[in-house]
C-alpha positions in Angstrom: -25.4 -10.0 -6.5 -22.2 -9.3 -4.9 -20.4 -9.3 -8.1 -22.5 -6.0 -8.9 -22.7 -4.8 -5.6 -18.8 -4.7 -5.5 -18.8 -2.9 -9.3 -21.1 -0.3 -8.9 -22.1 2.0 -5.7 -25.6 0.2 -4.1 -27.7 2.8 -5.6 -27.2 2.1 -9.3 -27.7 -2.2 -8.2 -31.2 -2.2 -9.0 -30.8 -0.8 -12.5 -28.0 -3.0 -13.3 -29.8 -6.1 -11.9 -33.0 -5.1 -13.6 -30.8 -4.5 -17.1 -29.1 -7.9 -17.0 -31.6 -10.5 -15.3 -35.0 -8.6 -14.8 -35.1 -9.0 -11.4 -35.9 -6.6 -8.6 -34.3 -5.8 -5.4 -33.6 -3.3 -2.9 -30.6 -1.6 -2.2 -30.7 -2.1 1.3 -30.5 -5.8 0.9 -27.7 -5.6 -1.4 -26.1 -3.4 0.8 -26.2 -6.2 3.3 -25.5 -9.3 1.5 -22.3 -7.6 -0.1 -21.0 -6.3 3.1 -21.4 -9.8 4.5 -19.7 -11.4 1.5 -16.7 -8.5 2.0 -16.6 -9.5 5.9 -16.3 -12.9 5.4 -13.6 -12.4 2.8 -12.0 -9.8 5.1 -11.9 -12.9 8.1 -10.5 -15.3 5.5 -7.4 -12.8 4.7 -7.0 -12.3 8.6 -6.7 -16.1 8.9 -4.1 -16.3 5.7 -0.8 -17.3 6.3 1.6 -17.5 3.5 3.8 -20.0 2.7 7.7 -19.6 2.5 8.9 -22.1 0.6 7.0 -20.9 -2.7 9.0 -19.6 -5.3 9.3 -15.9 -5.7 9.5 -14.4 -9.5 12.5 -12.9 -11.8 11.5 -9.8 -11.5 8.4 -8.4 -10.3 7.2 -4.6 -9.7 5.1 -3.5 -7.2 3.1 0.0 -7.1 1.3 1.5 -4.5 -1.5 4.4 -4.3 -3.8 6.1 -1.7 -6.3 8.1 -0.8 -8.5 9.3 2.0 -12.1 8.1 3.0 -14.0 10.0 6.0 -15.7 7.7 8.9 -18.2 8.7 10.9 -19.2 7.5 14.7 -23.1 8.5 16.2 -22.2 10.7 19.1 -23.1 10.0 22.4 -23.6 14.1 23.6 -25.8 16.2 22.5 -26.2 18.0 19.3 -25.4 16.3 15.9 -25.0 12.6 16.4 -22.5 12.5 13.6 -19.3 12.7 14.5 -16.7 13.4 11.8 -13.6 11.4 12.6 -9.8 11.9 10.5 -10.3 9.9 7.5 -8.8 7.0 6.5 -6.3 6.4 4.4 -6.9 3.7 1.9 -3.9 1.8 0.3 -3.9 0.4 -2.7 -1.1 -2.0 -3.4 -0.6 -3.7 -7.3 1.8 -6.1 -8.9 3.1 -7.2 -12.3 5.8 -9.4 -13.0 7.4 -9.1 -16.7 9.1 -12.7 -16.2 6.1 -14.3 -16.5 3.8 -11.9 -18.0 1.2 -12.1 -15.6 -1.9 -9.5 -14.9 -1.6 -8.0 -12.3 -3.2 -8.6 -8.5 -4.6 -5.6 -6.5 -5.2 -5.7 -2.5 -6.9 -3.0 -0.3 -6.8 -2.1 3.1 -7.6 0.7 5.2 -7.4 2.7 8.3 -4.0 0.1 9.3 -0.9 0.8 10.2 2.0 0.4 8.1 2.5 -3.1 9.1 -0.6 -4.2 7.9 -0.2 -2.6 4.2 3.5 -4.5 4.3 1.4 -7.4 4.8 -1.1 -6.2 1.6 2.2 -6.3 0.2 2.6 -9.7 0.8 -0.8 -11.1 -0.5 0.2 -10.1 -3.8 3.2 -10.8 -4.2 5.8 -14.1 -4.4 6.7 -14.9 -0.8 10.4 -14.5 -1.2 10.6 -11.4 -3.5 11.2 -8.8 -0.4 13.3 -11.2 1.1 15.9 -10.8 -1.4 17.1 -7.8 -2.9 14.6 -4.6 -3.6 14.7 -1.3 -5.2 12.1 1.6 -4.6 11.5 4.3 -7.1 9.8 7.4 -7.0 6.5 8.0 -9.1 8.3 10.6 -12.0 5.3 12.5 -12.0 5.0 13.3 -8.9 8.6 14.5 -8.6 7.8 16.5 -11.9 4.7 18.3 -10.0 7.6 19.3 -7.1 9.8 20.6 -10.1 6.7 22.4 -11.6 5.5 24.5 -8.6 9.7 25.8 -7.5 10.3 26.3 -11.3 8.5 29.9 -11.3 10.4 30.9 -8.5 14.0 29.5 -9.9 13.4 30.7 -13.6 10.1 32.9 -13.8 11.2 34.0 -17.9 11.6 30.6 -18.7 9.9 27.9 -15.9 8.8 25.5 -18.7 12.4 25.2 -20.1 13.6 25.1 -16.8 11.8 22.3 -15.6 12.4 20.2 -19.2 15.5 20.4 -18.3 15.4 19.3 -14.6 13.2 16.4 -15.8 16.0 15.5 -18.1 18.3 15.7 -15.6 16.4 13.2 -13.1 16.2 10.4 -16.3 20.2 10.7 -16.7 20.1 10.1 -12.6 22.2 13.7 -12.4 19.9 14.2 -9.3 22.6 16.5 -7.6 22.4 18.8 -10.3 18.8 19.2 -9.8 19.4 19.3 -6.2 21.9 21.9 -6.3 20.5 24.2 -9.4 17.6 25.4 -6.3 20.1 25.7 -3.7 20.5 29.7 -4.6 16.8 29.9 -5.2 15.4 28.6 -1.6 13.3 30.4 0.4 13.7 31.7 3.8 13.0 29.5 7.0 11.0 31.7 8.4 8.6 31.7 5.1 6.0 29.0 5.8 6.1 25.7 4.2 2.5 26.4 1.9 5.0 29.4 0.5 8.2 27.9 -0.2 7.8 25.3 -3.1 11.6 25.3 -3.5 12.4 24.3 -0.2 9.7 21.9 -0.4 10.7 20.8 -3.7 14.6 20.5 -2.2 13.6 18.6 0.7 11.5 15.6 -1.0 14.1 15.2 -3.8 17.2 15.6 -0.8 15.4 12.7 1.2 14.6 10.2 -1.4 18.0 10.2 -3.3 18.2 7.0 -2.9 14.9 6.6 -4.9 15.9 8.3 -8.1 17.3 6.1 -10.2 15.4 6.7 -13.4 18.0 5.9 -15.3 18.6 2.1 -14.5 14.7 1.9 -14.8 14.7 3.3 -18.3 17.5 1.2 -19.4 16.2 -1.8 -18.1 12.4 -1.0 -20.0 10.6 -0.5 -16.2 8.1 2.1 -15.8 9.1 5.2 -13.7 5.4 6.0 -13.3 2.9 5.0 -10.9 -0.3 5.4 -13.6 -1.2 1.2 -13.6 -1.9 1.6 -9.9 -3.0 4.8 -10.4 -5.8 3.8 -12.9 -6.8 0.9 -11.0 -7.1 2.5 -7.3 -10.3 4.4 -9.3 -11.8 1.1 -10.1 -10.6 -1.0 -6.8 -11.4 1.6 -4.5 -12.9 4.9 -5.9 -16.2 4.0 -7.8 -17.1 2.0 -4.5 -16.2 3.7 -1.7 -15.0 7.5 -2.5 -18.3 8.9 -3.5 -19.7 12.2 -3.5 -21.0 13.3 0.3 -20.5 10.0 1.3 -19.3 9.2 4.9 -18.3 5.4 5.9 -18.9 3.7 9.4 -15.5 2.3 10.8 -16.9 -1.4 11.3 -18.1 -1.3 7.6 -16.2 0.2 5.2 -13.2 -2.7 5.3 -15.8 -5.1 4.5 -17.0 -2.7 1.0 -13.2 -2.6 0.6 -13.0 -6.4 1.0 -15.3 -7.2 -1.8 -12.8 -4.1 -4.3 -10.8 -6.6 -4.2 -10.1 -8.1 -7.5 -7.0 -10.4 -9.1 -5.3 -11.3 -11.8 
């Protein structure tokens, strides 16, 4: 029952029960036997405590990915009793180590601080590996939807050249180049940020230039692109919990997130 109830979004339970056993049941008790199971697993990971004597790996690489999720609290004033809160932002952290060939692990957690998705970092992943010597790279698409949105500004005849050739730039880790071919083209300080996707574009390359180094990735036959993580924070995360009108209660939606979970 939990098994499906962590696939599929509660509604669609019944059919899927019905398809693969014939049996009937509500959703409201799946609904609560997987949010217990996701509790209970959610107390379990509170109470972990890793070793440090285990092994880490070669080489292992580590991508993350998020999203928001809305919560909802009953109000206590009059009026509508919802109360639409920020949203949450849910983390998604994967692993795959090419030493050992391994699949990889996936861990969420949500609405934390950045302490606890260091720690989400830790569940799966060898003990030692951030203990020793890291690297961090910066998804190359991402960067690439940065180049896209200043390239009409610095070359409106030619913006799709321009950018294939900022992009192949960034892989031979000439950075500064790209950094300093939109120097002439940014936009005034007193333009708002929404309106200046040079500047924009400047300032996240100019503060993560220690994060570039596509080249040395490339070489060494690592992806430069977040897509694993990318493809799996739909299936960990998504088709549970990010559905359409759907607004989560704080005390709950860790425990739905709990039962995502899934490992290699």
């Amino acid at each position: 029952m939990t098994d499906f109830g962590a696939d599929h979004a509660f509604g669609q339970f019944p059919k899927k029960l019905q398809e693969h056993y014939g049996i009937e049941m509500s959703v409201s008790t799946v609904a609560k036997v997987t949010e217990h199971h996701g509790q209970q697993m959610q107390m379990q990971r509170e109470k972990l405590v890793l070793p440090v004597t285990t092994p880490g790996c070669l080489q292992q690489i580590v991508e993350t990915d998020g999203c928001m999720l809305p919560i909802v609290t009953a109000r206590t004033d009059e009026g509508d009793k919802r109360k639409k809160e920020a949203a949450l932002g849910g983390n998604t952290v994967g692993h795959g180590t090419r030493s050992r060939q391994r699949a990889p692990k996936f861990d969420a957690t949500f609405g934390g601080n950045v302490d606890d998705a260091g720690f989400a970092l830790r569940v799966v992943r060898s003990p030692q590996v951030l203990e020793r010597k890291a690297s961090y790279l910066v998804d190359f698409f991402h960067v690439c939807e940065y180049l896209a949105a200043a390239s009409k500004t610095c070359d409106p005849g030619s913006h799709l050249l321009w950018t294939e050739t900022q992009k192949s730039l960034l892989k031979n880790n000439e950075f500064v180049a790209v950094i300093e071919n939109r120097a002439p083209c940014l936009e005034a300080e007193a333009i708002k940020s929404d309106k200046a996707p040079v500047r924009a574009s400047h300032r996240y390359l100019s503060n993560r230039a220690d994060q570039l180094d596509y080249k040395g990735a490339i070489e060494k036959s690592l992806p430069i692109g977040s897509g694993e993580i990318e493809s799996a924070h739909r299936y960990v995360i998504q088709q549970r919990l990010k559905l359409s009108g759907a607004w989560w209660k704080a005390t709950n939606v860790q425990a739905n997130a709990g039962t995502a979970r899934c490992e290699g």
